[in-house]
N, C-alpha and C positions, 0 to 999 in steps of 0.2 A: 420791763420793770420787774425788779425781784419781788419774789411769793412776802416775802416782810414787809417790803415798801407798798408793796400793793392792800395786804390789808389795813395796814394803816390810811394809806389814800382812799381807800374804801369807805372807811371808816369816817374820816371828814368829810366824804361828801355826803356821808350819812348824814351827821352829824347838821352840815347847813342846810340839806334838804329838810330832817326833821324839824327843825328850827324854824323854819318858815311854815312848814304844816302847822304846828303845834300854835303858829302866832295867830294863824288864820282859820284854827279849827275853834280856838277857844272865844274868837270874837263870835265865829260863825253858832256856835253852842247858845251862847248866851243870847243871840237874837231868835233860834228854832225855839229854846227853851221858853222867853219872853212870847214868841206868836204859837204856838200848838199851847202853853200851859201846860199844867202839871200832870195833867190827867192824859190830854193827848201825848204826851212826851211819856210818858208812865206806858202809853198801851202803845207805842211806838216800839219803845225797849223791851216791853214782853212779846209782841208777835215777833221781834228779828231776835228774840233770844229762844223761841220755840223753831223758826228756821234753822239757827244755827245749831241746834240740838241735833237734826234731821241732817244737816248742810255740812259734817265735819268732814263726811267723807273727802272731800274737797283736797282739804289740807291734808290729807292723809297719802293721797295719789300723787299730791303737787311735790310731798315729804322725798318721798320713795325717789322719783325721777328725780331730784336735786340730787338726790344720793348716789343712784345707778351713774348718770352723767360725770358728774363727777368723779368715779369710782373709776369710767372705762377713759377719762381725759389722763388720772393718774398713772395708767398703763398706757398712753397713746394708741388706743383703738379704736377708728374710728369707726370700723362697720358696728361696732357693738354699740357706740354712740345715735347711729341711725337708728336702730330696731329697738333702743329703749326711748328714744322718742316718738316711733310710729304706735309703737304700744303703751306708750304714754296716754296719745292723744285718743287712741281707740279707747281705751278705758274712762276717759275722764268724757268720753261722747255717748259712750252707753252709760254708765252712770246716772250721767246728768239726764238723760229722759228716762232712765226708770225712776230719779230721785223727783222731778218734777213730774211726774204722772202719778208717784204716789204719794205726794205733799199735795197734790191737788184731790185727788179720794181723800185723800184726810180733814179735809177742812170741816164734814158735818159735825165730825167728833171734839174737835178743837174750840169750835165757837158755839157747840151745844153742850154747854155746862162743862167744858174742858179748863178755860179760861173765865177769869172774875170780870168781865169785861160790863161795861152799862149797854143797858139794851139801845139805846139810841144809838149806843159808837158800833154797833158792830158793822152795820153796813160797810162805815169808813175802814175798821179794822180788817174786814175781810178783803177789803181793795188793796191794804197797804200788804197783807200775806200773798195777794195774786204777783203784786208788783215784785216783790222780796224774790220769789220762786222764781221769777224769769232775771232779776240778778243773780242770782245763785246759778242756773245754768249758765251764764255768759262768763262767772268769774271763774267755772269747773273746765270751761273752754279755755280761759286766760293764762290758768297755772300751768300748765304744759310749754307754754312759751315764757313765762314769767321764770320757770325753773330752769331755762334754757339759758335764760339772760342771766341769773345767779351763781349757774354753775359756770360761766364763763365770767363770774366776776363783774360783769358788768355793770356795775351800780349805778353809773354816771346815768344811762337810760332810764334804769328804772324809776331812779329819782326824777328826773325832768317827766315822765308822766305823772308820777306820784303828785308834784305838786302842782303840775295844772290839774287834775283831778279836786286839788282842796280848791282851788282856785275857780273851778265850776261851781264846786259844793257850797262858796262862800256866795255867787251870786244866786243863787237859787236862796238861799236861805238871808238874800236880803229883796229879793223879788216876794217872800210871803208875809212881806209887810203890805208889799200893794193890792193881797189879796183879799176880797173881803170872807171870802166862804171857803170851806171845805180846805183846808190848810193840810191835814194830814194828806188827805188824795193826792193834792198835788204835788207834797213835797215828794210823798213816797215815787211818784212817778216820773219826775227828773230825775232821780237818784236812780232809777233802772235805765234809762237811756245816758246815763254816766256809766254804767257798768258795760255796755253795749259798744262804747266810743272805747272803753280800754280794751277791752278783745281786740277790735279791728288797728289799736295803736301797738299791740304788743305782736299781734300774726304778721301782721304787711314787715313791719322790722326783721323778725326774727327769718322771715322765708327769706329775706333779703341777704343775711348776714350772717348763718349760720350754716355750714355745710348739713347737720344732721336736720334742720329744721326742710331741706327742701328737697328732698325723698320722700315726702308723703304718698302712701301705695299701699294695697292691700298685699303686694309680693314682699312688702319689707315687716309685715308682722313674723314674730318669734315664738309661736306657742310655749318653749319650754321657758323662752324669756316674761313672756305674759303672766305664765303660772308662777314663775320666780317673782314678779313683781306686787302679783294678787296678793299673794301669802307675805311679804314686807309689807305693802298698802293695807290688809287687814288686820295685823298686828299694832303697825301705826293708828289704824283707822281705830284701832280698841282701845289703844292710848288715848289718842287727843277726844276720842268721845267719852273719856273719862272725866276728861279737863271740862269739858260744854256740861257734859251733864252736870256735875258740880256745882258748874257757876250759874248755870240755868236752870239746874233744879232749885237751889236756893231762890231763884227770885220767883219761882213760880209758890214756892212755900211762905214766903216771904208775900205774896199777894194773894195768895187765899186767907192767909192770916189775917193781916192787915190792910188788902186794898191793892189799886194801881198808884194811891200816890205814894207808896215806898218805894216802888219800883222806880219812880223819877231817882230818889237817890243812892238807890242802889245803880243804876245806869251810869249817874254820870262820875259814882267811884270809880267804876272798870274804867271810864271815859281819862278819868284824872291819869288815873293807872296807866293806858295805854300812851297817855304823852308823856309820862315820865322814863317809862321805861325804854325810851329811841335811844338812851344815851349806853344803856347795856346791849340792848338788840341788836344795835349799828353795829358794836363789834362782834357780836357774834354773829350777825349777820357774813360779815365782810371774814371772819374767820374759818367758820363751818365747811368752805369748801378746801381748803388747805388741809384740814384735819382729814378729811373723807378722802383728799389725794394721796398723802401721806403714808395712810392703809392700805391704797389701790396700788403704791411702788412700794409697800412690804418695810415700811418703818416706822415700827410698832412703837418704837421709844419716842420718835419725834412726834408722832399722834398724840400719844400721853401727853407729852409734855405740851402739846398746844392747848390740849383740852383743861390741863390744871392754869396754864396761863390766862385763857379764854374764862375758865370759872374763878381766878382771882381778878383780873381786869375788871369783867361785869362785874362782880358783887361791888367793889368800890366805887366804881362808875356812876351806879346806878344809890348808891349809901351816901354818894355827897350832897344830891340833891333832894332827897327823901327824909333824910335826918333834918334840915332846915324845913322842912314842908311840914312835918309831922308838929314841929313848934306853933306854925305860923299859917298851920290851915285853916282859923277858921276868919283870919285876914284875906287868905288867897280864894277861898270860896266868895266872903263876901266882893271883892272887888271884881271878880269874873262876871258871878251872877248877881242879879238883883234882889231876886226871891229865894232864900236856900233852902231846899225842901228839908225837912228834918231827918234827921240823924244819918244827912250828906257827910258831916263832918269825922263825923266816929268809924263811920263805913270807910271813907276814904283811905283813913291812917292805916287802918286793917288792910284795907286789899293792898295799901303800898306796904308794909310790912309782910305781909303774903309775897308776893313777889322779888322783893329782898332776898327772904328765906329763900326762895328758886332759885335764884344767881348764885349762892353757897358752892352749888357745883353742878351746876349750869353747863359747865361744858362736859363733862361725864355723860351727858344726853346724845350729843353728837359722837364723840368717842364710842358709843354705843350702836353711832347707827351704822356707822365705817364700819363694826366689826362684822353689824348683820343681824346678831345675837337679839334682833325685836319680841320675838315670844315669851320666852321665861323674863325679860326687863318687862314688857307691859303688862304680865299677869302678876307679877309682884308689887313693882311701884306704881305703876299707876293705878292699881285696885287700890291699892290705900286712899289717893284723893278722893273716889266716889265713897270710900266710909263714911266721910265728912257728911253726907245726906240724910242716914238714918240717924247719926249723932243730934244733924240740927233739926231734925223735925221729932225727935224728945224734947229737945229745948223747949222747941216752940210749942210743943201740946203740953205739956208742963206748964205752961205760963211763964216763960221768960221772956227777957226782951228780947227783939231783933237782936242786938248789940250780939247775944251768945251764940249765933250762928257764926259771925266771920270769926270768933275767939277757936271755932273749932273748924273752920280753914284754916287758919293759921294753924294749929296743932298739929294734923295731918301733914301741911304741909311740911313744916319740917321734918317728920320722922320722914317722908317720903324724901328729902333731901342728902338723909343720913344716909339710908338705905342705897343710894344710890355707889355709897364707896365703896360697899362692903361687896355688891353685885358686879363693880368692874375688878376688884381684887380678884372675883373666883373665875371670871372670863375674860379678863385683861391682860392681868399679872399686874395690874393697879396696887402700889405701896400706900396702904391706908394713912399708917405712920407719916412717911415723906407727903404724901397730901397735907395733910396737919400742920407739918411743918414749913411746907413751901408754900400753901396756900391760906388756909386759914391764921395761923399764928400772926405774918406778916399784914393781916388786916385789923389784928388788935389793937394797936396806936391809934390809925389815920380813925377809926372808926370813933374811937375814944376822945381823942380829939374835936371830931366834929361835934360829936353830944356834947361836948363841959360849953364850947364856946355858943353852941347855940341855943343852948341853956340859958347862958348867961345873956344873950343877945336879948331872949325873949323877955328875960324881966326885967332888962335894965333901958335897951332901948324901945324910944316913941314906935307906933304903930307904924306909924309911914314911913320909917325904916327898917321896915320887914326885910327887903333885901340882902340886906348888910349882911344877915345869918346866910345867906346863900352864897356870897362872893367868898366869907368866909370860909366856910366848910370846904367849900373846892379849893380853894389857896392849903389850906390846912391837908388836908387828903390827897389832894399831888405834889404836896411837899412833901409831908411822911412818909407816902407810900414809893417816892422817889427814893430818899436817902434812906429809909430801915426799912421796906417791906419788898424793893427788889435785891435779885443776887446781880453780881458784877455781869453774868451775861445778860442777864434782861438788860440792864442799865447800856450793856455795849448793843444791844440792838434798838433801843430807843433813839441812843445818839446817833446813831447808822441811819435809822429810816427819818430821819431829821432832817439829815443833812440830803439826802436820795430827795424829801419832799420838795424842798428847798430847793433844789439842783433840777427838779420836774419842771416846777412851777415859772422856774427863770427859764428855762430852753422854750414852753410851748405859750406863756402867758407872758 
């Protein structure tokens, strides 16, 4: 399959995987929500949001190896493909028990006046942080074969775990109907013997089916590769715990302020956020490793240009479903959930407008990781998102509302979105101008578009055709962005991997 046709086919089976998550996560939300309540749901989302503060290094190790792998498949090397997954996995083994041996010393300080928590729940709370920690080792074990299976493109695998995984999650979370006691203990504790069943579905695979995965050996570690990877993994690890801390420091400010029940709606916006965002992620999902190969065979032009693709794709992707949301959310909350916690709705619109703003140039991220260049990109832009901290807790001790916290995620986040063209222009050779032009500009219309009509949707059509604005906006936004916002070669590679999917689907299905 060619590198075009593949991400595209990538990309749908993203696409029907997330689709079926997102069907079965949102039934599954609204029954947790209904049996834990507001409060347990509230101290749910603040103890796995003090994890994940702690837990980023994760994603930061799993970052790097997606990258390396892919870097030495673009050069066809395969010893170097072995010795960046031997040292993958050493790394993310020692990690993960230094990071759970010191999430566990930590606990006195967290649940003794760390946390706004009622003294009745702590017991539960602290069961649900022991449970948390032993998934978090099993998913720092996971990502080392998870980025094995991505950087080989794999999708089709990861998805088929991905959605028995909700598919676990959904009977568990209709089993805490038949319970009568202790709901949080136990949901939290199926939920760590789900993380434990992914490990052993992604290692038994991958040893099976990947030449670098079945070398494990202590003769195949690389010290000078190790230290190359620390120093990428630390860089990243400073980035993406810029991102956690952010988002997790707000709610922790956000519940000393006001309590644990804000924190239910501050949860289930990230929650909204993260089903809506599969339809941007999938392709960049399904793209990222073609970009990081591209660098790896020394075609610096063809990188750029994936990446300004990759960050106009996402932003529209992700703008046709979010523009109809933003009208019609406070429809789509009530019919999800029963009880809306307050100011779920305002939050929502903000973190999906936040996220928006990312995809702008969303692919400039990966372009950045191909090149290597992680130190001066995460002491620049990513220190901007943690400003957004000190910014919201003036608000807040000021006496404003919640609401003036995510007004000033949004803020940051954009300049941190700008920032991002100006920093691959000086280490790229990135055309600020021609970005503007080939990306931005061409999303003026579709984008424009979808606001007048769902505008109009919202005050002219019944409630119970909230829909409509959604079927719309995506009709409107890949019609425009078809005929005026691609050039003649996009357009001849869309029709090319059309016809390639088409021609797959008829040979093997």
């Amino acid at each position: 399959m060619k590198p075009s046709t593949r991400i595209v086919f990538n990309t749908l089976i993203q696409y029907a995987r997330t689709f079926i998550i997102v069907c079965i996560s949102l039934y599954s939300s609204r029954i947790i929500l209904k049996s834990l309540g507001e409060n347990d749901y509230g101290i749910y989302s603040l103890v796995g949001g003090v994890i994940s503060m702690l837990a980023f290094i994760n994603l930061s190790v799993s970052s790097a190896t997606q990258r390396y792998l892919s870097f030495y498949q673009g050069k066809m090397d395969v010893e170097m493909q072995v010795k960046t997954f031997n040292n993958s996995v050493f790394i993310q083994l020692f990690l993960g028990i230094i990071l759970a041996v010191g999430m566990y010393f930590l606990t006195p300080f967290i649940f003794d006046g760390g946390l706004n928590i009622p003294p009745e729940k702590t017991e539960s709370a602290t069961i649900v942080y022991y449970s948390m920690i032993i998934s978090v080792f099993f998913s720092m074990l996971s990502s080392s074969y998870l980025a094995a299976l991505i950087a080989h493109e794999n999708i089709l695998f990861t998805s088929v775990i991905q959605i028995a995984e909700t598919f676990f999650k959904l009977l568990i979370a209709i089993s805490l109907l038949y319970i009568l006691s202790n709901h949080l203990i136990y949901y939290s504790i199926l939920l760590t013997v789900v993380s434990i069943v992914n490990f052993l579905a992604y290692s038994i695979y991958c040893h099976k089916k990947y030449e670098e995965c079945k070398h494990l050996g202590i003769k195949k570690f690389d010290f000078k590769m190790l230290k190359e990877m620390f120093s990428f993994s630390g860089w990243t690890l400073y980035g993406t715990g810029c991102v956690i801390a952010r988002t997790q420091g707000i709610a922790v400010f956000l519940n000393n302020f006001f309590g644990t029940a804000i924190n239910a709606a501050y949860g289930i916006s990230f929650q909204v956020q993260g089903h809506f965002s599969f339809i941007s992620t999938s392709l960049l999902n399904a793209i990222r490793p073609q970009i990081i190969k591209a660098e790896g065979n020394h075609n610096r032009q063809k990188m750029l240009q994936l990446s300004e693709l990759a960050s106009k794709f996402a932003f529209l992707l992700l703008a046709m479903i979010v523009i109809p949301a933003a009208f019609e959310m406070e429809v789509i909350l009530s019919i999800w959930l029963e009880n809306v916690p307050e100011y779920t709705i305002v939050f929502t619109r903000f973190v999906l407008f936040t996220a928006l703003a990312d995809q702008l140039t969303s692919g400039l991220i990966y372009a950045n990781q191909a090149i290597g260049n992680i130190k001066t990109y995460s002491l620049i832009i990513n220190t901007m998102k943690v400003l957004t901290l000190p910014a919201a807790y003036l608000c807040l001790y000021n006496g404003l509302s919640p609401v003036s916290v995510m007004v000033c995620m949004l803020i940051f986040e954009f300049i941190c979105c700008i920032s991002r063209l100006f920093f691959l222009k000086k280490t790229a050779g990135l055309s600020v101008r021609g970005f503007i032009k080939r990306v931005f500009v061409p999303e003026i219309i579709p984008v424009s578009g979808s606001i007048f009509v769902c505008w109009i949707c919202h005050l002219y059509l019944p409630v119970y055709l909230f829909w409509v604005s959604f079927l719309l906006s995506i009709a409107i936004v890949c019609t425009t962005a078809y005929f005026l916002g691609l050039s003649p070669d996009e357009k001849q590679v869309i029709d090319r991997n059309r016809a390639s999917i088409k021609l797959f689907f008829k040979k093997n299905y």
